[in-house]
C-alpha positions as a Markdown table, in Angstrom:
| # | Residue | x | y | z |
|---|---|---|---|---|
| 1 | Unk | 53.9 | 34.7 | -1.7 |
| 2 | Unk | 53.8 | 31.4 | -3.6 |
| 3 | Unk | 53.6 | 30.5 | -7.3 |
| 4 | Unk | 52.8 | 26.8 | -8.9 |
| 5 | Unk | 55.1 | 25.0 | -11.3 |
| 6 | Unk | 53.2 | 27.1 | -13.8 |
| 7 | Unk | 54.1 | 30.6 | -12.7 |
| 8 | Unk | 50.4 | 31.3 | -10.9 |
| 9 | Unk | 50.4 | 32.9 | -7.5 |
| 10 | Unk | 48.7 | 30.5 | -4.9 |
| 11 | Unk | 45.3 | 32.5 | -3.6 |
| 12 | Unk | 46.5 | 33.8 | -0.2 |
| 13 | Unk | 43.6 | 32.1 | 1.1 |
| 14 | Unk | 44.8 | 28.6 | -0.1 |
| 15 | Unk | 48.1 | 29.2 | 1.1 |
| 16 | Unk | 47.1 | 30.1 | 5.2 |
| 17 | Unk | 43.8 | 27.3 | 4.7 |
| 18 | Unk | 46.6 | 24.9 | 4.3 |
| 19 | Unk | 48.8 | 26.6 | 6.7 |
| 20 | Unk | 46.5 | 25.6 | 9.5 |
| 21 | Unk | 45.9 | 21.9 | 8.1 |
| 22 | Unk | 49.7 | 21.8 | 8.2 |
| 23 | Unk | 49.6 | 22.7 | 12.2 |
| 24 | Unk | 46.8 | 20.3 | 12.6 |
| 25 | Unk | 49.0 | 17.7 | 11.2 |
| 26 | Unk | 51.9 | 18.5 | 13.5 |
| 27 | Unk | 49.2 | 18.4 | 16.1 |
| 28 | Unk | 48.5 | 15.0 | 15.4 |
| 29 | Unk | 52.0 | 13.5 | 15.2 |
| 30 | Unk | 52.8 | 14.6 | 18.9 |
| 31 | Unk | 49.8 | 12.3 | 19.8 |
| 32 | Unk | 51.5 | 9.7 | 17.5 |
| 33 | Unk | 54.9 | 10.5 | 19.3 |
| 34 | Unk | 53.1 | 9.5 | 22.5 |
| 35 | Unk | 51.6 | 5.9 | 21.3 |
| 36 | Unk | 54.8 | 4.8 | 20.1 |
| 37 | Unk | 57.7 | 3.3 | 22.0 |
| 38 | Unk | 59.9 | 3.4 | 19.0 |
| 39 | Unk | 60.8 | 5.8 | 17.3 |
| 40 | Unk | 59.7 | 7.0 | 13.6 |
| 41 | Unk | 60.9 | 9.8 | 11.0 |
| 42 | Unk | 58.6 | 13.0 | 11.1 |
| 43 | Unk | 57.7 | 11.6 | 7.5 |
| 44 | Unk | 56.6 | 8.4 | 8.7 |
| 45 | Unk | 54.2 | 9.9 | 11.4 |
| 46 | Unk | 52.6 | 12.6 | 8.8 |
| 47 | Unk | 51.7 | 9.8 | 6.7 |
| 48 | Unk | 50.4 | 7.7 | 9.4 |
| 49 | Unk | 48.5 | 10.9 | 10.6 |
| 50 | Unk | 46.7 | 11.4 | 6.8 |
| 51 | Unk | 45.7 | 7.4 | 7.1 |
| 52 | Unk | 43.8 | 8.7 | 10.3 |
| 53 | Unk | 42.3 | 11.8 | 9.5 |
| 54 | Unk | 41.8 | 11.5 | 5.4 |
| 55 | Unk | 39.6 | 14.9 | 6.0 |
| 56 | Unk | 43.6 | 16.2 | 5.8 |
| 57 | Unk | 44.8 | 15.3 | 3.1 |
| 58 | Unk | 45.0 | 18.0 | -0.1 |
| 59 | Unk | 44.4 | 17.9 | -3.5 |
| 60 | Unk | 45.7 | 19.6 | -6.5 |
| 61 | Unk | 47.7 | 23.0 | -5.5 |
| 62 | Unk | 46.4 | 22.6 | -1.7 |
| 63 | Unk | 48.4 | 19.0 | -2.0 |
| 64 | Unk | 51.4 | 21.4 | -3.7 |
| 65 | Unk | 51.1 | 24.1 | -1.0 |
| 66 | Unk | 51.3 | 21.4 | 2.0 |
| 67 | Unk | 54.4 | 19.6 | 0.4 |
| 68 | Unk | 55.9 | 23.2 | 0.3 |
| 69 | Unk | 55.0 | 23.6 | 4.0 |
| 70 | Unk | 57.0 | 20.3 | 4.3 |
| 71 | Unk | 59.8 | 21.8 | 2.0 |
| 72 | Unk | 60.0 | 24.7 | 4.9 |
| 73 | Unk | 59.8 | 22.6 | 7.8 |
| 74 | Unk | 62.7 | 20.3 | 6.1 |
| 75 | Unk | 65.1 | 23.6 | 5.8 |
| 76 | Unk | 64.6 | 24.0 | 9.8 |
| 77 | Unk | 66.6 | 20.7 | 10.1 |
| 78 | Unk | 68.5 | 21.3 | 7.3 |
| 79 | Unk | 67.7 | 17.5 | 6.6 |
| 80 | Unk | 64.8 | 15.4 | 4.6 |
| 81 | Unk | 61.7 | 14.8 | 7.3 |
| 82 | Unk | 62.3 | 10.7 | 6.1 |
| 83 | Unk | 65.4 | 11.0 | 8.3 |
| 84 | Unk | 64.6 | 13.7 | 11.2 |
| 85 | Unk | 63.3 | 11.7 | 14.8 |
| 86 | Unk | 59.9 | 11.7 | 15.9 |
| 87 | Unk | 60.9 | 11.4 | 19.2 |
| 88 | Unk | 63.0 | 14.5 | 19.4 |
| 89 | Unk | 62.4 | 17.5 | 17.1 |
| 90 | Unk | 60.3 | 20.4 | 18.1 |
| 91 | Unk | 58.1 | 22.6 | 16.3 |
| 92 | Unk | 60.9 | 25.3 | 15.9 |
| 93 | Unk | 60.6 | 25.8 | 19.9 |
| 94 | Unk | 62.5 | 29.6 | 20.4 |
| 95 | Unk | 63.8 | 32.1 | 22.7 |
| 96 | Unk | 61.5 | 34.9 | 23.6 |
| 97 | Unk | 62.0 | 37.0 | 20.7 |
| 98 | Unk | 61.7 | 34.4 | 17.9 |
| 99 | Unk | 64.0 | 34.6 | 15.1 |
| 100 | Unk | 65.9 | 37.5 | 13.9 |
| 101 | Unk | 68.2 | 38.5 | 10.7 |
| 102 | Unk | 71.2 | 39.6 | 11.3 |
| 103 | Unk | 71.3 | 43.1 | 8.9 |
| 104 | Unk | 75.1 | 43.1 | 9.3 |
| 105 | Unk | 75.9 | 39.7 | 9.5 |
| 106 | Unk | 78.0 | 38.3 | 12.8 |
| 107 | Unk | 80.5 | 40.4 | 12.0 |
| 108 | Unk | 79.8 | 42.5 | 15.1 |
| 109 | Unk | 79.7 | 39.8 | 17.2 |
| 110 | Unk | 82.9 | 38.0 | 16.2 |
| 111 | Unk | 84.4 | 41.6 | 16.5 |
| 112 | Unk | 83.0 | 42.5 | 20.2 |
| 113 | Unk | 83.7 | 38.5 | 21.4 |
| 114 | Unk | 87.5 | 38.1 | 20.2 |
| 115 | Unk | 88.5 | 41.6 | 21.6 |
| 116 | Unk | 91.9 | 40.7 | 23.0 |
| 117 | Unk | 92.1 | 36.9 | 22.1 |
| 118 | Unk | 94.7 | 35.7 | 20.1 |
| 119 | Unk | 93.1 | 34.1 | 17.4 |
| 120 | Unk | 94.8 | 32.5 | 14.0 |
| 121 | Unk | 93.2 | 31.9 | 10.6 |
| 122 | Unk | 93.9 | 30.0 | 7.6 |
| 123 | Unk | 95.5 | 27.1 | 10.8 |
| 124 | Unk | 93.4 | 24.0 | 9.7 |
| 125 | Unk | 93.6 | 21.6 | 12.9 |
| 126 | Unk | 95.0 | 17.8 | 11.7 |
| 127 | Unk | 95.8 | 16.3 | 14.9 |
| 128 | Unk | 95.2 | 16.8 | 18.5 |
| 129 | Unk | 97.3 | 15.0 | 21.3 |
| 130 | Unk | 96.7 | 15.0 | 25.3 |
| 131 | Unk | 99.2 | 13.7 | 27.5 |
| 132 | Unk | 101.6 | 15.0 | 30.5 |
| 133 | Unk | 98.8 | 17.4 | 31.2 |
| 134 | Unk | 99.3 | 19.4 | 27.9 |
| 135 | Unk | 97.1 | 19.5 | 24.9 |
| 136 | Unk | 99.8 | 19.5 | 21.5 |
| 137 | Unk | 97.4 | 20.9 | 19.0 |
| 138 | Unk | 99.1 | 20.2 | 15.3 |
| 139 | Unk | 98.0 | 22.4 | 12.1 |
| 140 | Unk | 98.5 | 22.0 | 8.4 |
| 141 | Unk | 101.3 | 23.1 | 8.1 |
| 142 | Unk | 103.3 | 21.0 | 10.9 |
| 143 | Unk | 103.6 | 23.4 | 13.3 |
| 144 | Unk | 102.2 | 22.6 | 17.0 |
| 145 | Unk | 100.5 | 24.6 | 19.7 |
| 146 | Unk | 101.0 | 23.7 | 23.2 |
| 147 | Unk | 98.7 | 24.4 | 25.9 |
| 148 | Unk | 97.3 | 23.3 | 29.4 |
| 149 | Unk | 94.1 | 22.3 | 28.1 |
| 150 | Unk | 91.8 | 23.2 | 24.4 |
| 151 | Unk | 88.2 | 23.3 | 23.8 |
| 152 | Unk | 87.1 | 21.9 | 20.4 |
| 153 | Unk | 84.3 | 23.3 | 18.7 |
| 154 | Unk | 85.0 | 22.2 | 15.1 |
| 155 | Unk | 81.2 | 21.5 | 13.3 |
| 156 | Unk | 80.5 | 18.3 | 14.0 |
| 157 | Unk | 80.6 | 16.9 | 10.3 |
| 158 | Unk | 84.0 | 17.7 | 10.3 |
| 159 | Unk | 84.2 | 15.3 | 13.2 |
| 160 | Unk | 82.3 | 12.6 | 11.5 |
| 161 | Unk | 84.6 | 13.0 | 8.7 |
| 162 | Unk | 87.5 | 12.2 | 11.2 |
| 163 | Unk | 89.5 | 15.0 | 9.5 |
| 164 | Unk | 91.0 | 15.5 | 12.8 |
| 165 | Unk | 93.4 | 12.4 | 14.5 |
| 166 | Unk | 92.8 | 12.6 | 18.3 |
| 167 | Unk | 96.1 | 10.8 | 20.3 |
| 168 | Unk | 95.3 | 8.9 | 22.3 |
| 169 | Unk | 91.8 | 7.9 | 19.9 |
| 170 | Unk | 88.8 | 8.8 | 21.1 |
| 171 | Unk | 87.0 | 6.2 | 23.7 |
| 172 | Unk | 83.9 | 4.3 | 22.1 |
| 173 | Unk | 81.3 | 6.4 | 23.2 |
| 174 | Unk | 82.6 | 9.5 | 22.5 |
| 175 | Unk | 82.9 | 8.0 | 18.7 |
| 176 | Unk | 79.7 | 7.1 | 18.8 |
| 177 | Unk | 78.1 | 9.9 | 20.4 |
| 178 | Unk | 79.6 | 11.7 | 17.3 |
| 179 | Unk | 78.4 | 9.0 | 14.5 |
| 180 | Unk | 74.6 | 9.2 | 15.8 |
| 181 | Unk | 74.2 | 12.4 | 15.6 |
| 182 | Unk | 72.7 | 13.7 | 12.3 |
| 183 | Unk | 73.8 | 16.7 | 10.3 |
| 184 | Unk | 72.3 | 18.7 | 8.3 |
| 185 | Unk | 73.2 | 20.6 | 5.2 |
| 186 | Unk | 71.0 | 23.5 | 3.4 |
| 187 | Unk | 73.1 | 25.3 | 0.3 |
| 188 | Unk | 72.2 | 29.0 | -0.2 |
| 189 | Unk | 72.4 | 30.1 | -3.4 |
| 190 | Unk | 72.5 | 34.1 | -3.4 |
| 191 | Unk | 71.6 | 36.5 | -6.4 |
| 192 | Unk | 72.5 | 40.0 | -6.8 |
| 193 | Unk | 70.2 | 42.0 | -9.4 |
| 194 | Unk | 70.6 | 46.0 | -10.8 |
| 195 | Unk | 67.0 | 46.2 | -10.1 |
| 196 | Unk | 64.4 | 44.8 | -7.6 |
| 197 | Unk | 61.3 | 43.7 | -9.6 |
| 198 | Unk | 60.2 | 41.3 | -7.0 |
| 199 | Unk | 57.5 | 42.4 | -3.9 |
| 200 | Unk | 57.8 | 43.4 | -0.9 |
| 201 | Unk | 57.2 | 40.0 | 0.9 |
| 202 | Unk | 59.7 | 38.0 | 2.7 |
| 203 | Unk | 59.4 | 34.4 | 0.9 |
| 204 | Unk | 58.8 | 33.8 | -2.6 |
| 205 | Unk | 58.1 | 30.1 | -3.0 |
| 206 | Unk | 57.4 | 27.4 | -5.2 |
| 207 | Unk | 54.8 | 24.6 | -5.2 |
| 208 | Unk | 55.0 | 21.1 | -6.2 |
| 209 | Unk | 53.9 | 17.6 | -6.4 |
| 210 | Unk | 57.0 | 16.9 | -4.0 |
| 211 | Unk | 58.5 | 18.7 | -0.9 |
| 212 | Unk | 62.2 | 17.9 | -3.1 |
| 213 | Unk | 60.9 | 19.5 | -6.1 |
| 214 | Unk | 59.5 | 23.0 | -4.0 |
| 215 | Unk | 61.6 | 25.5 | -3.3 |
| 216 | Unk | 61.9 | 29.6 | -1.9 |
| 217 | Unk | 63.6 | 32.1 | -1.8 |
| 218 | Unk | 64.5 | 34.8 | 1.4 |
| 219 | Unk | 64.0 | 38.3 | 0.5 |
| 220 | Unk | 67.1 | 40.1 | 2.0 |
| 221 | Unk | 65.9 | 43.2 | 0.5 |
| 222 | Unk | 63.3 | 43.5 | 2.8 |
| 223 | Unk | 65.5 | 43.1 | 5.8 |
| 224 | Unk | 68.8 | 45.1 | 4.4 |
| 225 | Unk | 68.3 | 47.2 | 1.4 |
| 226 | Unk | 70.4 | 45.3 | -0.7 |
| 227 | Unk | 69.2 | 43.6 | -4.0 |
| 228 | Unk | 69.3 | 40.6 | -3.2 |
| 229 | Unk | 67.5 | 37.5 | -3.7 |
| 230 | Unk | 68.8 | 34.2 | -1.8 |
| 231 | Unk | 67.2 | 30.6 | -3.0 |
| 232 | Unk | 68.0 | 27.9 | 0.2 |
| 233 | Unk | 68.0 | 24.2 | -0.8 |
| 234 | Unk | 68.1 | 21.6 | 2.0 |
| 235 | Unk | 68.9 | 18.3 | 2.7 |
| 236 | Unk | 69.2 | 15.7 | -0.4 |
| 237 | Unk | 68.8 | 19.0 | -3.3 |
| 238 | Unk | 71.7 | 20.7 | -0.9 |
| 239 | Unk | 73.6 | 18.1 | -1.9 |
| 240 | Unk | 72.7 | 17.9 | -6.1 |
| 241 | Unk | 73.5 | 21.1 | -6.0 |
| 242 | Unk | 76.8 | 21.0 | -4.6 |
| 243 | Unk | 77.3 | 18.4 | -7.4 |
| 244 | Unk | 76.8 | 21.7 | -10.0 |
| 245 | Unk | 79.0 | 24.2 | -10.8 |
| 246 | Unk | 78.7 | 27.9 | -9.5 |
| 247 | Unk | 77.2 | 28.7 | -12.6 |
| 248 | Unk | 75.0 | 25.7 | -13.3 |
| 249 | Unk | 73.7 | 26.0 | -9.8 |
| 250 | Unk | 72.8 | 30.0 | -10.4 |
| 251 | Unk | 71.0 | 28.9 | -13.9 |
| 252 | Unk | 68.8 | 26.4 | -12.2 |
| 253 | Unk | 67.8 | 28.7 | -9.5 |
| 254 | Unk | 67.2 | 31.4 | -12.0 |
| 255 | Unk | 64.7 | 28.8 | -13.9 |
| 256 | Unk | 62.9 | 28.6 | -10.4 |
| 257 | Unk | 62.6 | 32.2 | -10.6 |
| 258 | Unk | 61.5 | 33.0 | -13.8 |
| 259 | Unk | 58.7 | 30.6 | -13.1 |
| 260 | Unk | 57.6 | 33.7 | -10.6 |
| 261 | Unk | 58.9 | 36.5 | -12.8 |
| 262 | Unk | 59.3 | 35.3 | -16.4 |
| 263 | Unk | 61.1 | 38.7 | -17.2 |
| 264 | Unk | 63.6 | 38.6 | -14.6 |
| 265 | Unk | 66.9 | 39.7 | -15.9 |
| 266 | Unk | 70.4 | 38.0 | -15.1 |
| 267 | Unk | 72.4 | 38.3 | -11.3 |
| 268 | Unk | 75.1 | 40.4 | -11.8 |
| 269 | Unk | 76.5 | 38.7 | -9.0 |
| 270 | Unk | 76.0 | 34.9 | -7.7 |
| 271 | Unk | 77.2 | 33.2 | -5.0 |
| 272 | Unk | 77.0 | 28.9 | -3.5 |
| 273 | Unk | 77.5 | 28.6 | 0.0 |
| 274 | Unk | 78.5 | 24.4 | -0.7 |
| 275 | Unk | 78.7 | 24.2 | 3.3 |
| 276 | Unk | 78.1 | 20.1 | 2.6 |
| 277 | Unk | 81.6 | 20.1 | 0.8 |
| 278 | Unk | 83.0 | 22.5 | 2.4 |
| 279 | Unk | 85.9 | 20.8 | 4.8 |
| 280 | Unk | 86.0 | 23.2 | 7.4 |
| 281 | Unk | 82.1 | 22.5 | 7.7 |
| 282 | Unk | 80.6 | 19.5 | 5.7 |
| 283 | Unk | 77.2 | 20.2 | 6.8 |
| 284 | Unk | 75.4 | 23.2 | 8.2 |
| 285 | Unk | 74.3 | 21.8 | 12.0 |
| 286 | Unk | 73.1 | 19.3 | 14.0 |
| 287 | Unk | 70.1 | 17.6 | 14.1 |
| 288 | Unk | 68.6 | 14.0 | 15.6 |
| 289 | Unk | 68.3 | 10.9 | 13.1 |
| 290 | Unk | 65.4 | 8.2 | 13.8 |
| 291 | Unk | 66.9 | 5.8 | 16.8 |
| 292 | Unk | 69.1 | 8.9 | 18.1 |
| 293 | Unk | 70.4 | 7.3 | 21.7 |
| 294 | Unk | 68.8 | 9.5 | 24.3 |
| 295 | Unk | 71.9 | 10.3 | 25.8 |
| 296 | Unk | 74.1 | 11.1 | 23.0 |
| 297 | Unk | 74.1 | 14.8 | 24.0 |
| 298 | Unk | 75.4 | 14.1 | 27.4 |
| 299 | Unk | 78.5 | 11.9 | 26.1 |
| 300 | Unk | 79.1 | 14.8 | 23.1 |
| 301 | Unk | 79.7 | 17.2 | 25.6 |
| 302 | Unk | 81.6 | 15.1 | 28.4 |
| 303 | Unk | 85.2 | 16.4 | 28.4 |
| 304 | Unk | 88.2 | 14.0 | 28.3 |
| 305 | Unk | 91.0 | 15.1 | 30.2 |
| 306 | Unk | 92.4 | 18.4 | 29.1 |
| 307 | Unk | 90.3 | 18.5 | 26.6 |
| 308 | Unk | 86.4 | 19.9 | 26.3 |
| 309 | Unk | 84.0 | 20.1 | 23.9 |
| 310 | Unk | 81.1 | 23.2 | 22.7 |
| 311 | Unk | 79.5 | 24.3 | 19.7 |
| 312 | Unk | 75.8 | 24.3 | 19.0 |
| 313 | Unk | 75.5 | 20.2 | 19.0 |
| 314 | Unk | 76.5 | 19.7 | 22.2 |
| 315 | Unk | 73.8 | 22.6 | 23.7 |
| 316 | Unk | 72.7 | 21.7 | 26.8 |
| 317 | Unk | 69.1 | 23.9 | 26.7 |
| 318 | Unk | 67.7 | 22.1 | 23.5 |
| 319 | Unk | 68.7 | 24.7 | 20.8 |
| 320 | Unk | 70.9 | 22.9 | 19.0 |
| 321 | Unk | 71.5 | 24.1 | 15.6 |
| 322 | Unk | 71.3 | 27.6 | 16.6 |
| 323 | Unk | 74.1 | 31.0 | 16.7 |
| 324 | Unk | 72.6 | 30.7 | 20.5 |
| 325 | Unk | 73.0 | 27.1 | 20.9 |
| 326 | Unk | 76.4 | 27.5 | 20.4 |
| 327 | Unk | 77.1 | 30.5 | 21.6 |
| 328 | Unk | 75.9 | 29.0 | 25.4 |
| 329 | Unk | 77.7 | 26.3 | 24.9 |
| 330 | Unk | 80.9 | 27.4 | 24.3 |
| 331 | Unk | 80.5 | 29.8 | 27.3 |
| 332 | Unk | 79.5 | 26.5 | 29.2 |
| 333 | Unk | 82.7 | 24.7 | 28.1 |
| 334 | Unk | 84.9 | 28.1 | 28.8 |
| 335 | Unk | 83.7 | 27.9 | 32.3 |
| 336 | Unk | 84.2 | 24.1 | 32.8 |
| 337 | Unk | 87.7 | 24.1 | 31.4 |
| 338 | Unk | 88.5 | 27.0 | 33.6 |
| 339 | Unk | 87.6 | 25.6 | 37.0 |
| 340 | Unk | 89.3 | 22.3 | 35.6 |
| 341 | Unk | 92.6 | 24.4 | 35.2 |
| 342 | Unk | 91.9 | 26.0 | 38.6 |
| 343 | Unk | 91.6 | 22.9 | 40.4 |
| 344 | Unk | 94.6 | 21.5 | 38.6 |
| 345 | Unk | 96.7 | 24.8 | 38.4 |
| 346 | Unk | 95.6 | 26.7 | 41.3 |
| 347 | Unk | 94.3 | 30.1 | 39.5 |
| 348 | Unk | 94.0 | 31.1 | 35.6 |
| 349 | Unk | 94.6 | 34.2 | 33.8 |
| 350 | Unk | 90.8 | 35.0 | 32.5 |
| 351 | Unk | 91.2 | 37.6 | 29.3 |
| 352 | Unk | 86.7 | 38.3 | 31.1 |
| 353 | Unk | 84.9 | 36.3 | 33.2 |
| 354 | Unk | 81.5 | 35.0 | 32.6 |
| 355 | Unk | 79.4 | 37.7 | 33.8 |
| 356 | Unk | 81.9 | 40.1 | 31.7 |
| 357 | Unk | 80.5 | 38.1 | 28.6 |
| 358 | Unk | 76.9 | 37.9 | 29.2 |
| 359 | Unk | 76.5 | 41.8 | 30.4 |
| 360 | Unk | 78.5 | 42.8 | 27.4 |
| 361 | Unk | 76.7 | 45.1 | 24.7 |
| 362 | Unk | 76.7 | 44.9 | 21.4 |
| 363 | Unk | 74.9 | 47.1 | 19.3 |
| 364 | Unk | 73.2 | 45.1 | 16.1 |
| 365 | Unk | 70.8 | 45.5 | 13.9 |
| 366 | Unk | 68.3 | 43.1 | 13.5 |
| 367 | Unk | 65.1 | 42.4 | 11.4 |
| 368 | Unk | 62.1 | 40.3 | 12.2 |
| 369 | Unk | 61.2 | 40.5 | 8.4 |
């Protein structure tokens, strides 16, 4: 359900007319993926696209609807379309299922995957050294870990940010595997209410002149029960609103809503994810800049000695950015350090194997919304 900037719902007829210019427009930039050698932002092709086919472009609130449709398409990426390749993205291409909400959170997959691993929190990694065939892993703290060999699967902002000193220093193209790869950051800003006065629906959105100035918000009542309202902000307005406070940030959402609902009463609750400043994450996930080498993947995941490398940028069947990306990647990397330490060590002690892992159960609940 979408509003304008004036608090009227969009006709439902506007909004899926404009739906399907939107798909002919994404069409259309696959065939302008194809005449180009060099690469372009997503941006760059949907305007050169509109030059072609004026009979696309929108005016008034069908121009609003189709920059919110951009807005949307932005949050996939987690990243403004003026930056995301041509070349490489995909039109949200997913596993046979399509995309699910996780009712409970991951907490019941954290909880069924770390059964009988030793695992320590609050042990922020500063420095990682490989040498003598040992990794020395060294935390906040001072204290070091010592082990035949470590998988690292720290977000990759956090290895832009060089927040972790590698000994010896990372070769070249590992360095600049890491550098070319964009990432992402999408802020959610949650609100808990007393009351639901909002419908049933799973989006409320916002149209506007500019895909920056749109905005919606996920419905998690529909999905869990609970009263709950959660506005996502991606790319450049994930990062102005980091630069608010908690409650600044919950005041200007609340303006977006009351734009829907002027009546809406106060969150009793609020909460800012700030995954951008966050420095165990700075950024949400992966995603490919304009110029992206084609084989930075390949050098992200290579291993270097004792050491290997997973997480959901360094997927090798194209869902990066995804719980499943980096779910098979780190069972990818588990399985690649393990016949490294067999070769080197003779046998390993395997708390499961592989085929332990991917017959395992867990029940979940999920919603398709």
């Amino acid at each position: 359900m979408l509003f304008d900037m004036d608090g009227h719902q969009v006709p439902h007829n506007t909004v899926a007319e404009v739906g399907d210019v939107f798909k002919k427009i994404l069409d259309e930039t696959e065939k302008v993926r194809n005449e180009n050698s060099n690469d372009i932002s997503v941006l760059q092709a949907i305007s050169i696209v509109l030059d072609r086919h004026p009979e696309l472009r929108q005016e008034g609130v069908s121009h609003e609807v189709l920059q919110w449709y951009i807005c949307r398409m932005e949050a996939w990426f987690s990243a403004d379309a003026d930056t995301i390749s041509l070349k490489t993205w995909d039109q949200e291409q997913v596993l046979t299922g399509g995309h699910g909400l996780m009712v409970q959170g991951y907490h019941p997959v954290i909880e069924a995957l770390s059964k009988d691993i030793d695992i320590r929190l609050n042990h922020r990694v500063k420095a990682i050294t490989d040498g003598y065939n040992k990794v020395m892993v060294t935390v906040e703290d001072g204290r070091n870990f010592v082990a035949d060999a470590a998988i690292i699967t720290v977000p990759i902002g956090v290895l832009k940010a060089n927040l972790i000193e590698f000994k010896p220093k990372l070769p070249d193209w590992k360095l600049s595997a890491i550098a070319d790869l964009g990432v992402g950051n999408e802020n959610k800003i949650a609100l808990r209410f007393d009351t639901v006065f909002w419908p049933n629906v799973e989006l409320l959105g916002i149209v506007a002149p500019t895909s920056y100035a749109c905005g919606y918000f996920l419905n998690l009542h529909k999905a869990t029960g609970h009263q709950v309202l959660v506005y996502m902000a991606a790319g450049r307005l994930a990062y102005d609103v980091e630069k608010l406070s908690d409650r600044e940030a919950a005041d200007f959402v609340m303006r977006q809503l009351k734009k829907m609902f002027p009546d809406a009463p106060e969150p009793v609750q609020y909460l800012v994810s700030r995954w951008g400043t966050d420095p165990d994450s700075l950024g949400c996930y992966s995603y490919d800049l304009v110029g992206k080498p084609t084989d930075i993947y390949d050098r992200l995941r290579a291993p270097l000695g004792n050491l290997f490398f997973g997480g959901e940028a360094v997927c090798m069947d194209d869902h990066q950015g995804s719980v499943h990306g980096a779910y098979s990647a780190g069972i990818i990397a588990a399985e690649d350090c393990c016949q490294h330490l067999i070769k080197r060590l003779g046998s390993v002690q395997l708390v499961s194997s592989r085929e332990e892992i991917l017959k395992s159960i867990v029940p979940l609940k999920i919603s398709r919304m």
